[in-house]
C-alpha positions in Angstrom: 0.0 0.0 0.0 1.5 3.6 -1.1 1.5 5.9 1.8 -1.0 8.1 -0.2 -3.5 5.1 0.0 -2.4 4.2 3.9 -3.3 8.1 4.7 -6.4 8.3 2.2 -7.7 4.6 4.2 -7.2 5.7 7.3 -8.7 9.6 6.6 -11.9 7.6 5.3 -11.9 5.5 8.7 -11.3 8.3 10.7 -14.6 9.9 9.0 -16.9 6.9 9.5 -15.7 6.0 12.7 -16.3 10.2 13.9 -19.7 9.9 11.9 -21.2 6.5 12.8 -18.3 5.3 15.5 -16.3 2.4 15.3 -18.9 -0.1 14.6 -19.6 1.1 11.5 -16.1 0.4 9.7 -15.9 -3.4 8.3 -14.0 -5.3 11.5 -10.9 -6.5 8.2 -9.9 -3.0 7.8 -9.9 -2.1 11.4 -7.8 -6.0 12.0 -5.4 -4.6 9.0 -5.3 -1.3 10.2 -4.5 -2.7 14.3 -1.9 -5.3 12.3 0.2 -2.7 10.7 0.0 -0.3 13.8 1.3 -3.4 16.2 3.9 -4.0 13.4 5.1 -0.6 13.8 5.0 -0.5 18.0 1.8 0.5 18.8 0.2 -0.6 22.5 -0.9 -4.4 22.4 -3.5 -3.4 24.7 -5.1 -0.3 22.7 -5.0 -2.5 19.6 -7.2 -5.2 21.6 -9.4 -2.8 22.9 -10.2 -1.7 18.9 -10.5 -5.0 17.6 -12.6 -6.5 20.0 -16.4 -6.1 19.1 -17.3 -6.5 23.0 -15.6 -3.0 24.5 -17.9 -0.2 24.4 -18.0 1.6 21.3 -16.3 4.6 23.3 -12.8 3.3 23.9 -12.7 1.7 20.5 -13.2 4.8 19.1 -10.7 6.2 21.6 -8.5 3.2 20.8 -8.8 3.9 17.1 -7.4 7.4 17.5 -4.3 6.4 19.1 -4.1 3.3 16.8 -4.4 5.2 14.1 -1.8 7.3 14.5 1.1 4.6 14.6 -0.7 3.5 11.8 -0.3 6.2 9.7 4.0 6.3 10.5 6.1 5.8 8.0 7.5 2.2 7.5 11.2 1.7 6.5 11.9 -1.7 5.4 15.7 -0.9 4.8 18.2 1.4 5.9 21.9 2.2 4.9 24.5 2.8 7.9 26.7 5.6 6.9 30.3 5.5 7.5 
């Protein structure tokens, strides 16, 4: 995924889930969303909280927010050590 599609996917989460909350965006993007964010360091509890349909919509949404924002880093899959 280019980072232009990452940030334009996770804009148009952020939408639905301020508009209709977190219930309303398809549980594979939010599990593809929380798998690239734990890839990336985010809190192993806050992406449980958002994947799991059982917390209150509240602190998945809440969750999401803070997901979301590891989410949207930039991933490096190489680097170069300079001398």
């Amino acid at each position: 995924m280019t980072p232009q599609n990452l940030h334009h996917t996770l804009h148009s989460v952020a939408e639905t889930v301020a508009d209709s909350g977190v219930g309303a965006v398809d549980a594979a993007l939010i599990d593809s969303i929380a798998a690239r964010a734990l890839m990336l360091g985010a809190s192993p509890t806050l992406v449980d909280i958002l994947v799991d349909p059982d917390q209150p919509l509240v602190a998945r949404g809440r969750a999401f927010g803070r997901v979301a924002l590891v989410a949207a880093r930039p991933q490096y899959d190489s680097f170069t050590l300079a001398a």
